[in-house]
C-alpha positions as CSV (number, residue, x, y, z in Angstrom):
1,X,0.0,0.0,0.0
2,X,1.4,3.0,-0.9
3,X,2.8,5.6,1.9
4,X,0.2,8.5,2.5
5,X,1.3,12.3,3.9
6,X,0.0,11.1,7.1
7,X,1.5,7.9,7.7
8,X,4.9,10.6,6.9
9,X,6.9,11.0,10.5
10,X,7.7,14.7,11.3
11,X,11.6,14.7,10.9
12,X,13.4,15.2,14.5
13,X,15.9,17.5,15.9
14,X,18.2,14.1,15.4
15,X,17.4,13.7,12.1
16,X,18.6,17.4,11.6
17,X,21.8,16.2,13.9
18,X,22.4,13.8,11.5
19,X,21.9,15.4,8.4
20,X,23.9,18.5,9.7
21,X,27.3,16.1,11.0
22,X,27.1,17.4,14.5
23,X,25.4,16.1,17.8
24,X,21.7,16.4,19.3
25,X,22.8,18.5,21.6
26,X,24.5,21.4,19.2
27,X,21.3,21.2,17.1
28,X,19.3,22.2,20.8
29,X,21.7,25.3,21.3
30,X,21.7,26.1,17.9
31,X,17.9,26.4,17.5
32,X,18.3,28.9,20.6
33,X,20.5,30.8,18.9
34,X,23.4,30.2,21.4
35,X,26.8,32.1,20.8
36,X,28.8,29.2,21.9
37,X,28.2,27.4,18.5
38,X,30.1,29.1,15.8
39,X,28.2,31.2,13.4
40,X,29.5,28.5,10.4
41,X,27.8,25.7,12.4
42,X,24.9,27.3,13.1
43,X,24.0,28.4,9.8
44,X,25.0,24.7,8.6
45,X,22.2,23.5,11.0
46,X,19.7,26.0,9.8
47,X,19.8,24.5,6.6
48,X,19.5,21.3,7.0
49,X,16.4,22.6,9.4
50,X,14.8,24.0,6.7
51,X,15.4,21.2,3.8
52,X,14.2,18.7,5.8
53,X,11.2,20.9,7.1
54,X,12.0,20.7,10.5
55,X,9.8,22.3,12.9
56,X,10.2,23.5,16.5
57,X,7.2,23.1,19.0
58,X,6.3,26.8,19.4
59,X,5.4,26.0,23.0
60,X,8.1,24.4,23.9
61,X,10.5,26.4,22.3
62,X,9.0,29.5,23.9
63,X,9.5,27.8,27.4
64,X,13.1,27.1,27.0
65,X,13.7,30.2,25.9
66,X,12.1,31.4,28.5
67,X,14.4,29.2,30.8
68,X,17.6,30.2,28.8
69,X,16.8,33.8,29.5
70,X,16.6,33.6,33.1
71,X,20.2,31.8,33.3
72,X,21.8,34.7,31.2
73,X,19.7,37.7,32.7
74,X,22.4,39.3,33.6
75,X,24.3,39.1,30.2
76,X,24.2,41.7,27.9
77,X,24.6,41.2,24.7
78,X,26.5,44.1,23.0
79,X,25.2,45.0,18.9
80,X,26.8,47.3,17.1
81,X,26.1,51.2,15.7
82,X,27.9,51.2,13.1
83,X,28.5,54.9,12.1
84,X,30.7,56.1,9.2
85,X,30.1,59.7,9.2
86,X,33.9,62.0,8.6
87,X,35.3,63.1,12.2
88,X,34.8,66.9,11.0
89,X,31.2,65.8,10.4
90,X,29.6,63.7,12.9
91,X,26.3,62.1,12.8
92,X,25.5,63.7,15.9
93,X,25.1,67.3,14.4
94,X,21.7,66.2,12.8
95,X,18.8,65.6,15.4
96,X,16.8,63.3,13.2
97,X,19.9,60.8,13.3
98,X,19.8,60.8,16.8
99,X,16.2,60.6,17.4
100,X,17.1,57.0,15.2
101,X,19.9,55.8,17.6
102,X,17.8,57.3,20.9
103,X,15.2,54.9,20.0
104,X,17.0,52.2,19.0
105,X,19.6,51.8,22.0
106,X,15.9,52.1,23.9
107,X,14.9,49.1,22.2
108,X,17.9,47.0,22.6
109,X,18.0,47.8,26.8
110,X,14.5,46.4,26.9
111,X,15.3,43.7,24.8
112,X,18.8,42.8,27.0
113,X,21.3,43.5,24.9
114,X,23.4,46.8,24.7
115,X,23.6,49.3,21.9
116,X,27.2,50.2,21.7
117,X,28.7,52.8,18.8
118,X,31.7,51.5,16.3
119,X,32.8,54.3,14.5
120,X,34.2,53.4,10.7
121,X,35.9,57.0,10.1
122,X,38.3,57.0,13.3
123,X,41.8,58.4,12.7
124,X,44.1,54.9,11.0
125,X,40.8,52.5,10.7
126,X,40.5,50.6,8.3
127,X,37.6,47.7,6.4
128,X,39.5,44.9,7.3
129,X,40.6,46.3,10.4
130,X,37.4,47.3,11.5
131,X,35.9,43.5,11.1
132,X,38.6,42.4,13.1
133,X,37.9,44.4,16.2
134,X,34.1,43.7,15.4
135,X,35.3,39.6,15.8
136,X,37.3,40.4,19.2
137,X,34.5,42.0,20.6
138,X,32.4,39.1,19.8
139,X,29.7,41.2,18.1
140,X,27.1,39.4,15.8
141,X,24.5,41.9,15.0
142,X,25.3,45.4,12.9
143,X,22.6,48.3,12.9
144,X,24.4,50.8,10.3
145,X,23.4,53.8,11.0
146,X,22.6,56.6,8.0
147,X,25.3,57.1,6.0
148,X,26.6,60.8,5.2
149,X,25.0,63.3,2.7
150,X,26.0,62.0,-0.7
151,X,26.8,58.5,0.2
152,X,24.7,55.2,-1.1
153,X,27.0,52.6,-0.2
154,X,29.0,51.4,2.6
155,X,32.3,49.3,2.6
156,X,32.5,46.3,4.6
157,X,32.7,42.5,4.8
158,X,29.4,41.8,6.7
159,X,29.1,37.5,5.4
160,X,29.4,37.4,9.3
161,X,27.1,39.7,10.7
162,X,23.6,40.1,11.2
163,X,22.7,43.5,9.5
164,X,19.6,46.1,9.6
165,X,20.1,49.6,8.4
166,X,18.3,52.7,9.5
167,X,16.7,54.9,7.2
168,X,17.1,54.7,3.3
169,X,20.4,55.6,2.4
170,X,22.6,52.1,2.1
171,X,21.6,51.5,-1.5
172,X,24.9,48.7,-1.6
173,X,25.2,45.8,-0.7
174,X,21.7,45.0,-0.5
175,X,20.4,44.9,3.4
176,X,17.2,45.1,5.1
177,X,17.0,48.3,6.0
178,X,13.6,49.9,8.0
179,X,12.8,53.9,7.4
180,X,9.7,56.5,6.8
181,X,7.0,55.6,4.2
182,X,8.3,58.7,2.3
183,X,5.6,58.2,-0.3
184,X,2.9,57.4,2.0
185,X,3.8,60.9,3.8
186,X,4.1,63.3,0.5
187,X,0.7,62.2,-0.7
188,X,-0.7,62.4,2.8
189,X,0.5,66.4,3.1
190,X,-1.1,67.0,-0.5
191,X,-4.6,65.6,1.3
192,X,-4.6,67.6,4.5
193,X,-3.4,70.8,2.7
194,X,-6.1,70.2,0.5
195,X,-8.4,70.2,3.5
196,X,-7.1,72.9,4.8
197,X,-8.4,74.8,1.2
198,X,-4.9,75.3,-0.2
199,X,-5.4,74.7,-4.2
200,X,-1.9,75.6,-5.5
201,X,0.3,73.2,-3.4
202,X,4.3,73.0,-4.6
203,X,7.0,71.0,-3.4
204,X,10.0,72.0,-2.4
205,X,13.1,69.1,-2.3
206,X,16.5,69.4,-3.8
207,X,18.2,66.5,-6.4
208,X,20.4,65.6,-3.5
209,X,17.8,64.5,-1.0
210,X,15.5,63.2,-3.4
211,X,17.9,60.4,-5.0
212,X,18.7,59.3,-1.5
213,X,14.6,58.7,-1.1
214,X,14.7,56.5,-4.4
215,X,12.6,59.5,-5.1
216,X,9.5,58.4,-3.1
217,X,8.3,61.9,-2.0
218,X,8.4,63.4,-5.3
219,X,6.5,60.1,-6.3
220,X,4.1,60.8,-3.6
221,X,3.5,63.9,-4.6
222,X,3.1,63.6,-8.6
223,X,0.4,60.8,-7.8
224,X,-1.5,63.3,-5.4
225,X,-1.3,65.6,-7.9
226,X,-3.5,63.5,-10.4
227,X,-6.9,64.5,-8.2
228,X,-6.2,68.2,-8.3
229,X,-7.6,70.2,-11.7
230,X,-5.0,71.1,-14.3
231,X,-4.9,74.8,-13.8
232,X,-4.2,74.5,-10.0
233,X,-0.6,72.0,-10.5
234,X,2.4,73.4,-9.6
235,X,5.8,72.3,-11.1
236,X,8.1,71.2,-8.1
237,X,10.9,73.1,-7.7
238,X,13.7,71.0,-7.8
239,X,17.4,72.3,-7.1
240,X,20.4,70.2,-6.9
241,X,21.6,70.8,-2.7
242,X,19.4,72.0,-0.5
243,X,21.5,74.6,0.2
244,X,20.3,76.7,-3.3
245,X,16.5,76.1,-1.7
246,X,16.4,79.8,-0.6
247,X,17.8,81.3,-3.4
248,X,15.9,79.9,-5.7
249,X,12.4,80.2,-4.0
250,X,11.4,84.1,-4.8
251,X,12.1,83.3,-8.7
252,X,9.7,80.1,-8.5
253,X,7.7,81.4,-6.2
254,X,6.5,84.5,-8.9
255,X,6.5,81.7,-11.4
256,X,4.0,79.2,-9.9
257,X,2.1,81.6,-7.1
258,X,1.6,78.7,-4.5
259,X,-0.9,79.2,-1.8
260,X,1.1,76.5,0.5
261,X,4.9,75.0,0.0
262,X,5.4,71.3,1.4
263,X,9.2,71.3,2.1
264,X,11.2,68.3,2.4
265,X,12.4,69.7,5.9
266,X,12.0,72.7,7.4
267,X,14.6,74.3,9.7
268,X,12.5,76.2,12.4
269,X,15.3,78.6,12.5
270,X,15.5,79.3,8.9
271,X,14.6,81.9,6.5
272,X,12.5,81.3,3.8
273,X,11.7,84.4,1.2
274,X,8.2,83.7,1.4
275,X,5.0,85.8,1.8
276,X,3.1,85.4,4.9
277,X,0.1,84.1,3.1
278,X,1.7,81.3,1.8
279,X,1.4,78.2,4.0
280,X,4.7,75.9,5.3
281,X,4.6,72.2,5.4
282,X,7.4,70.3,6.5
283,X,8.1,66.2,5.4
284,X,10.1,65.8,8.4
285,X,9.0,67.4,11.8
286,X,12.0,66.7,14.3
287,X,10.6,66.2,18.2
288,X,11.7,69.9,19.2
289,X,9.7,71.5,16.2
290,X,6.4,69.8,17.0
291,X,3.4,72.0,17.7
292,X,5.3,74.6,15.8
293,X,6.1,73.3,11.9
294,X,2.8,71.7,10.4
295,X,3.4,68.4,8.6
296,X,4.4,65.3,8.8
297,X,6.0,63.6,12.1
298,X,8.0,60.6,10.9
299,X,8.5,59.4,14.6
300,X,12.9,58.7,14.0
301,X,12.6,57.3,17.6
302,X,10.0,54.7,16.6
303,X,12.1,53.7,13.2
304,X,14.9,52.9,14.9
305,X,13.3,50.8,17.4
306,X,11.7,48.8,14.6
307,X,15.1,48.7,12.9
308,X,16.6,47.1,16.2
309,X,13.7,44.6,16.4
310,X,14.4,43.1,13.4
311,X,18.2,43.2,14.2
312,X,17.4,40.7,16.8
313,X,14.7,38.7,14.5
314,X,18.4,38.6,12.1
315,X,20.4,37.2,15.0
316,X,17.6,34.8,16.6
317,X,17.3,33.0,12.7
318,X,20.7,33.1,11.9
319,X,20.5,35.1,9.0
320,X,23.9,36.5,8.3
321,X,25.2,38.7,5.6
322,X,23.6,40.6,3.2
323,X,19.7,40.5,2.4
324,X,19.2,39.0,-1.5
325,X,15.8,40.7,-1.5
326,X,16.7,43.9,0.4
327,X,14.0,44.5,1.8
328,X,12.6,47.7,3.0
329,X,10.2,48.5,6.0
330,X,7.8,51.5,6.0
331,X,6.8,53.4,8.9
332,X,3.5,55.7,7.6
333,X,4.2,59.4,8.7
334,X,1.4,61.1,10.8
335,X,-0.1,64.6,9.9
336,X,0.7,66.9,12.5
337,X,-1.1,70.3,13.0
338,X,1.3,73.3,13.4
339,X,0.9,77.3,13.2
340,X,3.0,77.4,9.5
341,X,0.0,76.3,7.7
342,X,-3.7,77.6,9.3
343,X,-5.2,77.2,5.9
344,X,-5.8,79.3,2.9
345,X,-6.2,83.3,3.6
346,X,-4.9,82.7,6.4
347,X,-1.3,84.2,7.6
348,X,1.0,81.9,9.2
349,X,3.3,82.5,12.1
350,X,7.1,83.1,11.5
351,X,9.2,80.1,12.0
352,X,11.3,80.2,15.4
């Protein structure tokens, strides 16, 4: 009679021992994710797991681990920030890069392990050099941090390592990486300025910026557009750095006659050549500026928390090296109200 699925035996965590060359008990501590089993081993065992179809009891799993975590409470695990931001430059000087890391290290204290900073850009370091002291330390699991202005790629060996990045700007190698739903939040600010009675809404985000989005707010923003008549569009204005924003605002400005300008980001302590009639939007509302800017609130504490979670989902599968499918997490933005945009015919108040 021939063998049906049923009559099929589950395979065992020794059938995985076999398959894998090692013993019953290195598949246990492997499954748990335990340090003490080289990182080669372990990802040998997670194989074979997975082609033979091997499945842990979730609620016995969930006990040992339970068990595990009560003999190693006092352990911390230490995961790297890895930062690679010029000495001269550090990634410190930009708030919404700390509001990342703030949340992050948060995230990794409740989870019992320890966020530490590895800095790529110290004075003699090197790629190689850098993995080595990343081996010493012992550390498995990378979070890269946002890479500097006019950067898309990072350099370094990570076959060993766990990785997450923050934000969108590691474009290579190809790694999960967890950031605002910068479409989501441009089409969003096109809706509530809308509701607000605005009809001629531009957008305001240089070249620079953009490319590091993949271009996802300008995408927002041309989709929104499709609902508004003709005769009310305005051309984006589009300059390369976002330093030339200012200076090219008055001659756009008499150009296109917006009633309301949605800016990529706003600096509260800026000056923008704009009439008081015309309403400001910002894409990215920083903690401090809150109740002041009117936008969208990306919440850079709560990405980087997410970022960190998924770190640890990395580490707890084994899944080392870079991601073949890169793929990409999406935090929606929330509309926030402010006083730079009280609605059409309506004067807002001067930035800070």
């Amino acid at each position: 009679m021939p063998e049906t699925m049923s009559n099929v035996l589950p395979p065992t965590m020794k059938d995985v021992a076999h398959a894998a060359g090692v013993a019953r008990s290195t598949v246990s501590l492997a499954l748990r994710n335990d340090r003490s089993i080289p990182v080669a081993t372990r990802s040998r065992i997670f194989a074979a797991a997975e082609k033979l179809g091997y499945k842990t009891n979730p609620l016995v799993a969930a006990l040992m681990s339970s068990l595990h975590a009560r003999r190693v409470s006092n352990r911390h695990t230490v995961l790297a920030y890895v930062t690679s931001d010029p000495e001269n430059a550090p990634w410190r000087n930009y708030r919404v890069f700390q509001e990342m890391r703030e949340g992050a290290e948060q995230r990794a204290n409740e989870l019992g392990y320890r966020l530490e900073e590895f800095p790529m850009r110290t004075t003699g370091m090197t790629a190689p050099r850098f993995v080595q002291i990343l081996r010493a330390r012992g550390i498995l699991g990378l979070l890269i941090a946002p890479l500097p202005w006019g950067e898309r790629t990072i350099d370094l060996e990570m076959s060993e390592f766990a990785v997450v990045g923050t934000d969108m700007s590691v474009a290579s190698p190809s790694i999960e990486r967890v950031s605002n739903d910068h479409f989501q939040s441009a089409a969003l600010a096109v809706e509530q300025c809308r509701a607000l009675g605005y009809r001629r809404i531009g957008l305001v985000v240089s070249k620079n910026v953009s490319e590091r989005l993949e271009h996802r707010w300008l995408s927002g923003f041309y989709l929104a557009q499709q609902n508004i008549p003709d005769a009310q569009r305005v051309r984006p204005l589009f300059p390369q750095k976002t330093s030339d924003i200012a200076h090219a605002l008055p001659e756009w400005y008499k150009q296109e006659n917006p009633d309301v300008v949605i800016m990529g980001e706003i600096n509260p302590h800026g000056h923008y050549p704009l009439p008081p009639k015309v309403g400001m939007v910002s894409l990215s509302i920083e903690e401090p500026a809150r109740g002041n800017l009117t936008g969208i609130f990306q919440d850079n504490r709560r990405i980087g928390a997410i970022a960190l979670e998924h770190l640890v989902a990395r580490l707890e599968r084994c899944e080392f090296g870079t991601d073949d499918r890169g793929r990409l997490h999406l935090l929606a933005g929330r509309w926030e109200v402010g006083t730079t945009a009280p609605g059409r015919g309506v004067e807002r108040q001067q930035l800070i």
